[in-house]
Rosetta silent file (secondary structure, phi, psi, omega in degrees, C-alpha in Angstrom):
SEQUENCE: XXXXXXXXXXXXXXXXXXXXXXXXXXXXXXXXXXXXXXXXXXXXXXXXXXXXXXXXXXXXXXXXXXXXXXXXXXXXXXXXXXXXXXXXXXXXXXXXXXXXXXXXXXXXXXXXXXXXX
SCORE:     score description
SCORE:     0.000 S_00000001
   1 L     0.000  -42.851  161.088    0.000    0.000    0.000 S_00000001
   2 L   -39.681  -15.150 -173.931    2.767    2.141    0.448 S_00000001
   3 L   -97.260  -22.676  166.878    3.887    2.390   -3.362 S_00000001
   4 L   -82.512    3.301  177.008    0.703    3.578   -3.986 S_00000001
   5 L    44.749   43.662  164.962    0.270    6.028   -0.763 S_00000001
   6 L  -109.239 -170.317 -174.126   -3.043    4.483    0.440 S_00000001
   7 L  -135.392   -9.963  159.150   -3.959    3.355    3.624 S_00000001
   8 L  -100.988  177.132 -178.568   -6.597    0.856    2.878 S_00000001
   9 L   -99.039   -8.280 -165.752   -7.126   -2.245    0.481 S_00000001
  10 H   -81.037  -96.473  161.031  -10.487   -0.901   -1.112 S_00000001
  11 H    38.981  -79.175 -170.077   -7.766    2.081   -1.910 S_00000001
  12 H   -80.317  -43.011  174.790   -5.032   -0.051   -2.882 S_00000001
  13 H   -75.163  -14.578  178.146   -7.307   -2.067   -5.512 S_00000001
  14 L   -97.510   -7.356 -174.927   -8.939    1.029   -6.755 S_00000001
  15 L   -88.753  -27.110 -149.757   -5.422    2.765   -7.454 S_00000001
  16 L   -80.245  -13.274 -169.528   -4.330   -0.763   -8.886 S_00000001
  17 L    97.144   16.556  165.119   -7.278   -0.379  -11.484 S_00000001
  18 L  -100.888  158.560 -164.847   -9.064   -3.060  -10.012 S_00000001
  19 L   -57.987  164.574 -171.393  -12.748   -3.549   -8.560 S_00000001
  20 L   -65.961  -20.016 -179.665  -12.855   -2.010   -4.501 S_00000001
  21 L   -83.078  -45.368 -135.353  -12.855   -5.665   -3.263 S_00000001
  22 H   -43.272  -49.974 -160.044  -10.201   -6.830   -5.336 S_00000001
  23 H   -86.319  -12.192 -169.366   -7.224   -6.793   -2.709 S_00000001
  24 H   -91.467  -15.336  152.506   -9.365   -7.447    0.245 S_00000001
  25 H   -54.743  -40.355  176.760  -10.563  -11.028   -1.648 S_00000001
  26 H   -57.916  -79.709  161.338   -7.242  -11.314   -2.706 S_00000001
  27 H   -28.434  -51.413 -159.318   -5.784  -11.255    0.888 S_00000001
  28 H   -70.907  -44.208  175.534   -8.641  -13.382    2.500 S_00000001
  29 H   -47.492  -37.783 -178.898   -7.792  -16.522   -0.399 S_00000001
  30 L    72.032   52.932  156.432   -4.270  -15.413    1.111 S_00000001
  31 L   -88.452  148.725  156.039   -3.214  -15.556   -2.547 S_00000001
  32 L  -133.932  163.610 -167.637   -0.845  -13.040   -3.878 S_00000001
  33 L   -55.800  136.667  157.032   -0.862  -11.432   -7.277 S_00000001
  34 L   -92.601  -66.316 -178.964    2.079  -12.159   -8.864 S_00000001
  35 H   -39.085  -33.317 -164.487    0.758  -10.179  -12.325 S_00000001
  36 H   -79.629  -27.751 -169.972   -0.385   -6.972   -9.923 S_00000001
  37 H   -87.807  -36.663  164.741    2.894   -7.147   -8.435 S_00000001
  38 H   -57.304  -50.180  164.320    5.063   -6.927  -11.303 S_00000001
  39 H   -61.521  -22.552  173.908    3.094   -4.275  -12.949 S_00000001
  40 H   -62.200  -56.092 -173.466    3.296   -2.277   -9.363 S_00000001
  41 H   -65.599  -42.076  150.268    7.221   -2.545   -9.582 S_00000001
  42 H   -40.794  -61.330 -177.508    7.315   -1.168  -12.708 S_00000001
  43 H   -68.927  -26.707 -158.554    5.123    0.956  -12.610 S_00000001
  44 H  -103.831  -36.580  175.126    6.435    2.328   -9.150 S_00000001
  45 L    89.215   41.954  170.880   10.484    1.797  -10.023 S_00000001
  46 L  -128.802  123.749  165.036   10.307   -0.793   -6.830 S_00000001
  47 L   -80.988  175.668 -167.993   11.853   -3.802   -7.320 S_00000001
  48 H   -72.911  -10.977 -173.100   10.013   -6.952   -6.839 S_00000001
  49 H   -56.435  -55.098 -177.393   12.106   -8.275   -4.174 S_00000001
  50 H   -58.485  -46.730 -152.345   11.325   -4.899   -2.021 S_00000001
  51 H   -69.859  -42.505  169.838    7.397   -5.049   -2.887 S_00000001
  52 H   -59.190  -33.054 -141.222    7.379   -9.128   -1.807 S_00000001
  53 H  -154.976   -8.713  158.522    9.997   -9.177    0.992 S_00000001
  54 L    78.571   16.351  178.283   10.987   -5.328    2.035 S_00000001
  55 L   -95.020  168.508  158.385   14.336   -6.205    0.897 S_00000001
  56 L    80.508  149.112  158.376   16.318   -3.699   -1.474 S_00000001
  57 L  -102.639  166.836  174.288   15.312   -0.205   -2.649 S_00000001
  58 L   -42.898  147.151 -176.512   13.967    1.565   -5.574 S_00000001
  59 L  -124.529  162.852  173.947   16.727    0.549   -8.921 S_00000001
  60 L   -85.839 -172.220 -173.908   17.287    2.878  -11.999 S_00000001
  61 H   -48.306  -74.381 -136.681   15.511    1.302  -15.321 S_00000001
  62 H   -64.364  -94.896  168.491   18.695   -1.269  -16.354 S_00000001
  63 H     1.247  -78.467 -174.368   18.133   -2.851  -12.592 S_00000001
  64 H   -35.036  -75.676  178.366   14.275   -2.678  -13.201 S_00000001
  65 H   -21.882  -72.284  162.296   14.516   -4.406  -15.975 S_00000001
  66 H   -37.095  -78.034 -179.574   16.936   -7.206  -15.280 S_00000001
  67 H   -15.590  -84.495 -162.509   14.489   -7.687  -12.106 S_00000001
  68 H   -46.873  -48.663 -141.783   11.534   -7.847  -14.122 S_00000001
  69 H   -82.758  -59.642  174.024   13.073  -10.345  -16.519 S_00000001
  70 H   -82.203  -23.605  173.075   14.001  -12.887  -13.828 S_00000001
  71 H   -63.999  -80.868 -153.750   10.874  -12.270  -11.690 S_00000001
  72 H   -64.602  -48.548  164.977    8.675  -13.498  -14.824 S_00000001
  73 H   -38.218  -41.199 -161.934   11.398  -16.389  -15.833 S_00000001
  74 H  -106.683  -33.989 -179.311   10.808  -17.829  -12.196 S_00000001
  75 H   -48.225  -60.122  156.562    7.340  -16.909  -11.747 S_00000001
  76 H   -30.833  -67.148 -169.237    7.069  -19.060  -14.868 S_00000001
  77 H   -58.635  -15.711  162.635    9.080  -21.523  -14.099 S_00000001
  78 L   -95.583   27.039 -162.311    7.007  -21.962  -10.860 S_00000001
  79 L    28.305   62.979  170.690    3.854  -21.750  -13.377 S_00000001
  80 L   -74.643  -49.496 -171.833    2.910  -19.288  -11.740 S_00000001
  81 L  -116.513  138.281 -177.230    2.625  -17.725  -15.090 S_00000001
  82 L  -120.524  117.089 -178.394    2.689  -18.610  -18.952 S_00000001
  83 L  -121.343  170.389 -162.530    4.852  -16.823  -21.531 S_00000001
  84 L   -86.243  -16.999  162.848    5.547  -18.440  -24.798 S_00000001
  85 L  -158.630 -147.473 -179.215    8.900  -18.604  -24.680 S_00000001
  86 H   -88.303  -31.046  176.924   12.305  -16.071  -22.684 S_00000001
  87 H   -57.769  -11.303 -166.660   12.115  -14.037  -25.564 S_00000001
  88 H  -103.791  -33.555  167.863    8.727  -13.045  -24.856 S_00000001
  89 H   -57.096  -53.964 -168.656    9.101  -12.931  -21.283 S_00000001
  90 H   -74.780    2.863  166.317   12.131  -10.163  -21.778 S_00000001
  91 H   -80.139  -55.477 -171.354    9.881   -8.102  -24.330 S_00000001
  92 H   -60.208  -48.954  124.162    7.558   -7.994  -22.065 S_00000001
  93 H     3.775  -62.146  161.122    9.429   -7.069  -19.341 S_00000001
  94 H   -57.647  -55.263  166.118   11.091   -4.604  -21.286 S_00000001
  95 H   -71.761  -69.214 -150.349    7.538   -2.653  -22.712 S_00000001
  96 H   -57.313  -41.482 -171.820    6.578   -2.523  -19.058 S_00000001
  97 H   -69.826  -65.758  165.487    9.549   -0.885  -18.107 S_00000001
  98 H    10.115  -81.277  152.360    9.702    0.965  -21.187 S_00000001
  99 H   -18.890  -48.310 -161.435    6.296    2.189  -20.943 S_00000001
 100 H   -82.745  -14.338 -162.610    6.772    3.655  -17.584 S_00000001
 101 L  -121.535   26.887  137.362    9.800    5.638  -18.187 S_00000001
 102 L   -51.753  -87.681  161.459    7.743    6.994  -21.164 S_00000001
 103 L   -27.890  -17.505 -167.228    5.303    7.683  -18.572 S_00000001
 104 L    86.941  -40.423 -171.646    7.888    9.473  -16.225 S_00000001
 105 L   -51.617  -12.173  167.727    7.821    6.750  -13.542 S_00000001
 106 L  -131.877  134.321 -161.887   11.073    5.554  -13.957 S_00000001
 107 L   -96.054  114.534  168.974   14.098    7.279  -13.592 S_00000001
 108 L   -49.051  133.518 -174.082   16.398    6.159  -16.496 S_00000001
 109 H   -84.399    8.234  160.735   19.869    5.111  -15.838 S_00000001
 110 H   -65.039  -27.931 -169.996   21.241    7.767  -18.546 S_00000001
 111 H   -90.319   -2.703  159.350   19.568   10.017  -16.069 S_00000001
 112 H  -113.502   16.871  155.235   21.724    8.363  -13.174 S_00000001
 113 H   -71.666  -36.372 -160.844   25.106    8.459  -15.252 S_00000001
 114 H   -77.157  -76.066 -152.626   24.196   12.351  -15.863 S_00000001
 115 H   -65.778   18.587  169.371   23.599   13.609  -12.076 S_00000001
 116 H  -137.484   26.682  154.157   26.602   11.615  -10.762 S_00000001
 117 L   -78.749    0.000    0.000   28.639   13.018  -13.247 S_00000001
């Protein structure tokens, strides 16, 4: 709830784009999202490790990426998830981040070579 700066789950599922129950069904199966979570890290510049497990801080994009890329490779591999093959996983993975730093939401890592120049 924190990457989204709500303080409830009706909240947290209505920022996620999902119906107002969504996270508090989601919680009660005591399921977790795996798709909701990936797009949250992305979307947020949090990797997934911090959003699951509170380890780790925000990464620039190349970090994001890389993340994303092996979160959906194992999420697969625990079929969690189905992509058709790794190329398709790291596309994807890639347009999310992509997208976001489009979007503003991710701070590029040209843009952390420049300020630590």
């Amino acid at each position: 709830m924190e990457a989204y700066g709500v303080g409830t789950l009706k909240e947290l599922s209505t920022a996620i784009g999902n119906k107002p129950n969504w996270a508090a069904s989601t919680k009660q199966r005591g399921t977790i999202p795996y798709d909701a979570c990936v797009n949250t890290a992305v979307e947020k510049g949090i990797s997934v490790d911090y959003l699951l497990f509170g380890e780790g801080e925000p990464v620039g994009e190349l970090a994001l990426k890389t993340d994303a890329i092996d979160t959906l490779a194992e999420f697969e591999h625990l079929g969690l998830i189905k992509c058709s093959n790794e190329d398709a996983a790291n596309a994807y993975a890639i347009a999310l981040v992509d997208k976001q730093k489009v979007r503003g939401n991710v701070k590029s890592d040209s843009q952390d070579n420049v300020s630590n120049e």
